[in-house]
C-alpha positions as CSV (number, residue, x, y, z in Angstrom):
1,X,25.9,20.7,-2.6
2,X,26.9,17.7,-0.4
3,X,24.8,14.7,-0.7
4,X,23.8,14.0,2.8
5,X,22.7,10.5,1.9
6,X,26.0,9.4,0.6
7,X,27.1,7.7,4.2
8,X,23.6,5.7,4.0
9,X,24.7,4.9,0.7
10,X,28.0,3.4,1.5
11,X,26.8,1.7,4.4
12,X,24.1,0.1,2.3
13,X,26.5,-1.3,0.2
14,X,28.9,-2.6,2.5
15,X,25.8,-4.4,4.7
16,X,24.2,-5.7,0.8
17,X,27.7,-7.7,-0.3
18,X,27.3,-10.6,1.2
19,X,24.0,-11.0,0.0
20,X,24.4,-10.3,-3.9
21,X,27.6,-12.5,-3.1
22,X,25.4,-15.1,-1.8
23,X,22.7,-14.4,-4.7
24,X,25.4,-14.5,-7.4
25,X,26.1,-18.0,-6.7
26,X,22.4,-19.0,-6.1
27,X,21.9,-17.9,-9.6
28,X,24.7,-19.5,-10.8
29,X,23.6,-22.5,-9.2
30,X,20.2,-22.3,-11.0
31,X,21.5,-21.2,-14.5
32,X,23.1,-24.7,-14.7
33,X,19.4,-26.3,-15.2
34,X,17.9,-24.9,-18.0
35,X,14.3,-26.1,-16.8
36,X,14.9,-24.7,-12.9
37,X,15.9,-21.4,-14.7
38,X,13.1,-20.9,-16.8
39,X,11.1,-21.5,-13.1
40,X,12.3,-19.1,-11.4
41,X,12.3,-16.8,-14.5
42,X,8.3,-17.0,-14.6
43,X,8.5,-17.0,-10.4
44,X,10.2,-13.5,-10.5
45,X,7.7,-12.3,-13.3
46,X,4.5,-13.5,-11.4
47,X,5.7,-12.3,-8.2
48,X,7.0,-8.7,-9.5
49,X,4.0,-8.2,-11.3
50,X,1.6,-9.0,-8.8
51,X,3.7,-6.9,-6.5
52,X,3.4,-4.2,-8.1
53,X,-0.3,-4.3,-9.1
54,X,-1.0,-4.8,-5.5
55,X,0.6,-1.4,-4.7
56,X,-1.5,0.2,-8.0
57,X,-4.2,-0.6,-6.0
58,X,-2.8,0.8,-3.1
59,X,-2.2,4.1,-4.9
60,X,-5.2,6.1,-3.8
61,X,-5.5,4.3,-0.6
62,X,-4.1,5.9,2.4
63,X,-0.3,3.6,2.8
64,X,2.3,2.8,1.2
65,X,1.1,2.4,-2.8
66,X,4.1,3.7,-4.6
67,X,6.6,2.0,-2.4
68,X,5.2,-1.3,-2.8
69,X,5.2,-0.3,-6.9
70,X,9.0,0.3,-6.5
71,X,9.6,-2.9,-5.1
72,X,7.7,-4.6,-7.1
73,X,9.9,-2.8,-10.0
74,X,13.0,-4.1,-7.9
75,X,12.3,-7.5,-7.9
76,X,11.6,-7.3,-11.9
77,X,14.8,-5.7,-11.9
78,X,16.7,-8.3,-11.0
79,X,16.1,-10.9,-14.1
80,X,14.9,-7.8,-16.6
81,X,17.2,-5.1,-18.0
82,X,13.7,-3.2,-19.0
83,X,12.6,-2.7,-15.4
84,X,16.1,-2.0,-14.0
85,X,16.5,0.9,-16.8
86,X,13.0,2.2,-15.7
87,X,13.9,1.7,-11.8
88,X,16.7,3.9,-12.3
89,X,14.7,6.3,-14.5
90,X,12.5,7.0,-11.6
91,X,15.0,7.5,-8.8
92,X,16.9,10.0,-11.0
93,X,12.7,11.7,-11.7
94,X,12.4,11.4,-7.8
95,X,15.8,12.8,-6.8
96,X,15.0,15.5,-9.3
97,X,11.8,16.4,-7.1
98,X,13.0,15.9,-3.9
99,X,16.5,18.3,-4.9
100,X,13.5,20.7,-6.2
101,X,11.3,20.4,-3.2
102,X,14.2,21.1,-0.8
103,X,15.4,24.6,-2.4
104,X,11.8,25.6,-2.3
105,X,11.6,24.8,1.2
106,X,14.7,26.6,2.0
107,X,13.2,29.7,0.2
108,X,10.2,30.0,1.8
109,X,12.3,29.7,5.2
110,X,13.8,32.7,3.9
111,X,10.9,34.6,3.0
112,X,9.5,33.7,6.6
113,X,12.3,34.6,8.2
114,X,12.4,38.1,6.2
115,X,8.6,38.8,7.0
């Protein structure tokens, strides 16, 4: 089966290489100062985390909970290898689903369509 995302996909990554270009030397930049790194380090955390218990509390509230928890995850992800390995954890669990989801769509089409 085809991925139908996979032009998204592509096009995503074209559009997102000037910014990780732009990032990589903005990080480089701030890896230099040992005290300006440590900053941002504890930036990212407090933000991240406070991200992502915003959208835990958002969960069983009608919106946008578990999107807000994934980006909360993504900006973790992009000082710790622990929340990029459980980032990609979940989209591989989701994908999963959603492939799942799909063919059980399809077959109840069908069994409509027989009835």
């Amino acid at each position: 089966m085809a991925d139908p995302y996979l032009t998204d996909a592509v096009r995503a990554k074209r559009i997102g290489r000037p910014v990780a270009r732009f990032m990589a030397r903005w990080r480089k930049v701030i890896r230099r100062r040992p005290w300006l790194n440590t900053a941002y380090k504890v930036a990212v955390t407090v933000l991240g985390a406070l991200v992502m218990v915003i959208g835990l509390i958002l969960v069983p509230l009608p919106g946008p909970g578990w999107l807000i928890v994934f980006l909360g995850l993504t900006i973790l992800g992009t000082e710790f290898h622990w929340a990029r390995r459980l980032l990609g954890w979940l989209r591989q669990i989701l994908t999963r689903f959603w492939e799942r989801w799909n063919t059980w769509r399809e077959a109840r089409r069908a069994r409509k369509a027989q009835a």
